[in-house]
N, C-alpha and C positions, 0 to 999 in steps of 0.2 A: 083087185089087190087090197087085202087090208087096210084099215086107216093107220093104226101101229106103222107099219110097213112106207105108206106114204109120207108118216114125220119123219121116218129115216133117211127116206130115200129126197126129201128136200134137202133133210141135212145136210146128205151126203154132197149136194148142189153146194149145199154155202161152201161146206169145205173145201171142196174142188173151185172154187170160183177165188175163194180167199187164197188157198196155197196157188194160184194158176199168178194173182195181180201182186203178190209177195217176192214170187219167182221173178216176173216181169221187171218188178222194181231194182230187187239185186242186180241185175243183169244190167238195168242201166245206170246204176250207180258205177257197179265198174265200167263204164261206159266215160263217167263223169268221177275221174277220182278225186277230186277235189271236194264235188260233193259226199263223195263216200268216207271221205278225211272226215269229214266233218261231223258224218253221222254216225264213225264210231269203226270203218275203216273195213279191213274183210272181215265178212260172213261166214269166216273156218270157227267152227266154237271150241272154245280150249278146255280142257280138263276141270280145268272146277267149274265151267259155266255147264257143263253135261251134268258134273255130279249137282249141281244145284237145281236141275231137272229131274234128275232122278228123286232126289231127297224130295222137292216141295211137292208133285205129283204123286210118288207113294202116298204121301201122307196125307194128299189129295182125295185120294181116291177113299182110303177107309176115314172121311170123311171130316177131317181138322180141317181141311183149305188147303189152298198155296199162296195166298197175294201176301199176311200175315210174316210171312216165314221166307218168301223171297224177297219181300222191299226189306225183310231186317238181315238176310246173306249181304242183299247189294248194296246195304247200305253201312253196314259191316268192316266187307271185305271192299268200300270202292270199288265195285266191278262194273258199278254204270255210272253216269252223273244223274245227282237228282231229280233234273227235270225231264228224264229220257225215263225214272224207273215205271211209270206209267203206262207207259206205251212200249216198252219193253216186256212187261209182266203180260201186257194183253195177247200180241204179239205172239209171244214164243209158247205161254200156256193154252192157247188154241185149238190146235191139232193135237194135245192128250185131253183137252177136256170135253172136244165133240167125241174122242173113242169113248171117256168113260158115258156121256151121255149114252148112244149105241148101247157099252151095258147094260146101263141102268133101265132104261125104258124098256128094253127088251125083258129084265129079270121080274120087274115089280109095276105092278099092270093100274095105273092110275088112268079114269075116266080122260079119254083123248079128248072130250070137247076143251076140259078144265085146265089137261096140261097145253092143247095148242094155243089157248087164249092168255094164260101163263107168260108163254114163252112169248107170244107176239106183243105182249106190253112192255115185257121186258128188253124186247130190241129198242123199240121205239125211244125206251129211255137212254138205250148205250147209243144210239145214234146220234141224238142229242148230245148227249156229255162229250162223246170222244171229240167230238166238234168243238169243245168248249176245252174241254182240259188240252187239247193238242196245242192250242194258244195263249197258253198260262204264261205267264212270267217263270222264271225259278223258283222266287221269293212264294209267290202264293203255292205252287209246287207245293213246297219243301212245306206249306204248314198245314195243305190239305192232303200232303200223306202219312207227316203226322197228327192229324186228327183220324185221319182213315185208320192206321194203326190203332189209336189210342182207341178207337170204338169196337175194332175185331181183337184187342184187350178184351173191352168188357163183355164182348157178347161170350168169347170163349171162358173166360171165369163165371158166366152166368150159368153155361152148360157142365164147366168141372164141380162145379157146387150145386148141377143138381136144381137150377131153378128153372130150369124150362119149364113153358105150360106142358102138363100131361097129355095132352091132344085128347081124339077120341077117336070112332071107326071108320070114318068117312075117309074113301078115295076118292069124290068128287064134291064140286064145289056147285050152286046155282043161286040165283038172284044175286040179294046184297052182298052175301060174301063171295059170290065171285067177283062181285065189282069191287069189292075191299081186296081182294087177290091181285086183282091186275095191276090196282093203284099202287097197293106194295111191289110188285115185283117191277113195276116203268120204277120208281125210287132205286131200286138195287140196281137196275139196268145201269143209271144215270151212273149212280156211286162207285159202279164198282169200274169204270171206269180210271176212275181214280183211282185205287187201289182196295177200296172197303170191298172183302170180300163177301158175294152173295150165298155162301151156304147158312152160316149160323142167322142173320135174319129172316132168311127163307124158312130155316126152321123152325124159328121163333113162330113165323107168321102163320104155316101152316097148322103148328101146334093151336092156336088161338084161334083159328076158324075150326077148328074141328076135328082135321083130317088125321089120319093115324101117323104119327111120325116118320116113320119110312119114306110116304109118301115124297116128304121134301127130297130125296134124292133122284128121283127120277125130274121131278121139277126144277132142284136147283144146278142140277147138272143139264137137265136139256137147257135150261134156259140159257145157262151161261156157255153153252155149246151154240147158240143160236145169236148170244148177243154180240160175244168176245169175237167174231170174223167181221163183224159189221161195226164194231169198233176199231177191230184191230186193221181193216184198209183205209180205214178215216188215220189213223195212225203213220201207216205204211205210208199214204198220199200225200201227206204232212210232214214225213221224215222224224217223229217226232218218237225216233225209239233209236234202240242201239243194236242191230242186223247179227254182231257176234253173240251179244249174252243171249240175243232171243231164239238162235239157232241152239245154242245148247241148252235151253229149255224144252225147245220143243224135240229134238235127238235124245235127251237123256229122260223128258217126261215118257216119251212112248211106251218106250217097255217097263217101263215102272209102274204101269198105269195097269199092263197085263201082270204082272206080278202079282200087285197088291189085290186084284181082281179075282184073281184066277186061283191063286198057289198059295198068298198070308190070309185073305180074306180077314182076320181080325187080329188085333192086336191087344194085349193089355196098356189101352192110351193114357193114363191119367199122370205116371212122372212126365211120361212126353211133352205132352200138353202143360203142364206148368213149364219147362222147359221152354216152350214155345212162348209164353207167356212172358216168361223174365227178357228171354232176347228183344222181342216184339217190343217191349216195354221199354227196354234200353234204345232200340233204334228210332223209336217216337222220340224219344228226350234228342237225341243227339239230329232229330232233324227241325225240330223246334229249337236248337240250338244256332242251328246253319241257317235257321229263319233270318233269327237275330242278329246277323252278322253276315249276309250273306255275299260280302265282298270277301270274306275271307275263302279260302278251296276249301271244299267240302270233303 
């Protein structure tokens, strides 16, 4: 078999291993509704928590993110409490973001040693983190997702204005900057936990080593198709998300994800992206806000 073919078909493991203790959990929450009260009640997703799958996934996929654009919907719209949107966002963007990996690796052919070692620092970080953020307080919550915001701010204003590094032709990585690779992406693993999204740093990073910009797609989506299941049952085990908005993430991410793939493939993104930018911006303020006061309801 392939080695392509073998990153897949692990993948396909975590997936299947993560939607199987997902399932399991549902099922015994209504089991225990008391417990299910509490973490956010059934599991049916409603109409704007589909469309707010649909929406951050499109946009996901032709390559702005989703963490950016759905902690500023839920925090918006109140559709989750603060200290669930973490484990929520992980959670339910999941199973669209190991499909788009699937794509990606399959479309744009990056040196397998470079991306399995990529991807495997980058678990190691989200397993960590999600350990750590699943037992936050609110309070620190609410100001490390407003910091997390405020930095997929600047990295997405860094890419609308055109400052990325220009990379160069390299699809693979070896010696010191694969080891400058790995260190970066166990960072993104950890962070993006929290909600800082790993595409625009990945792409910063891989720009700076070298590699052709592209590259980072197939990197930043396998990885975070490898780290967000191994995050996201440190979450599930914890309780430490919300079962409805993250069902309509993941139902209304799907086919958004074959759309934007398949059928727009590109858009003219740049009002978007300021767009994303102003919201993203207001939602950092108004949770550095909730910091501050965090007795009052958010």
């Amino acid at each position: 078999m392939p080695a392509r073919d073998v990153i897949l078909l692990v993948l396909a493991g975590f997936a299947g291993q993560f939607l199987w203790a997902w399932l399991a959990a549902l099922r015994q929450d209504r089991r225990r509704r008391r417990e299910a009260a509490a973490s956010g009640g059934s599991a049916r997703p409603s109409l704007s928590g589909l469309a707010t799958g649909f929406l951050t996934d499109f946009l996901d996929t032709l390559g702005i993110g989703s963490f950016a654009t759905t902690t500023a919907i839920f925090k918006l719209a109140r559709m989750v409490p603060d200290e669930l949107i973490p484990g929520t966002m992980n959670v339910g963007h999941t199973l669209p973001t190991i499909l788009e990996a699937f794509i990606f690796i399959r479309i744009i052919r990056v040196d397998l040693t470079t991306l399995a070692l990529l991807i495997a620092a980058s678990v190691v970080g989200a397993w960590w983190g999600a350990g750590v953020v699943a037992r936050l307080p609110r309070r620190t919550v609410q100001l490390g997702m407003g910091a997390a915001l405020a930095a997929g701010v600047i990295f997405m204003a860094i890419g609308q204005l055109g400052w990325f590094p220009a990379g160069g032709d390299k699809l693979l990585l070896r010696g010191w900057p694969l080891v400058i690779g790995m260190a970066g992406t166990c960072v993104f693993g950890a962070l993006n936990t929290l909600g800082v999204g790993f595409y625009a740093p990945a792409m910063i990073l891989v720009s700076l080593l070298g590699m052709v910009p592209l590259a980072a797609f197939p990197i930043m989506m396998g990885s975070a198709a490898f780290l967000m299941p191994v995050a996201s049952r440190r979450f599930v085990q914890d309780r430490a998300y919300q079962p409805r908005a993250a069902a309509g993430l993941a139902l209304g991410g799907l086919p958004a994800v074959l759309l934007a793939a398949f059928i727009v493939k590109s858009l003219p993104l740049g009002m978007l992206r300021l767009l994303v930018l102003a919201v993203a911006s207001w939602a950092a303020l108004l949770l550095f806000r909730s910091a501050r006061a965090p007795s009052r309801a958010s």
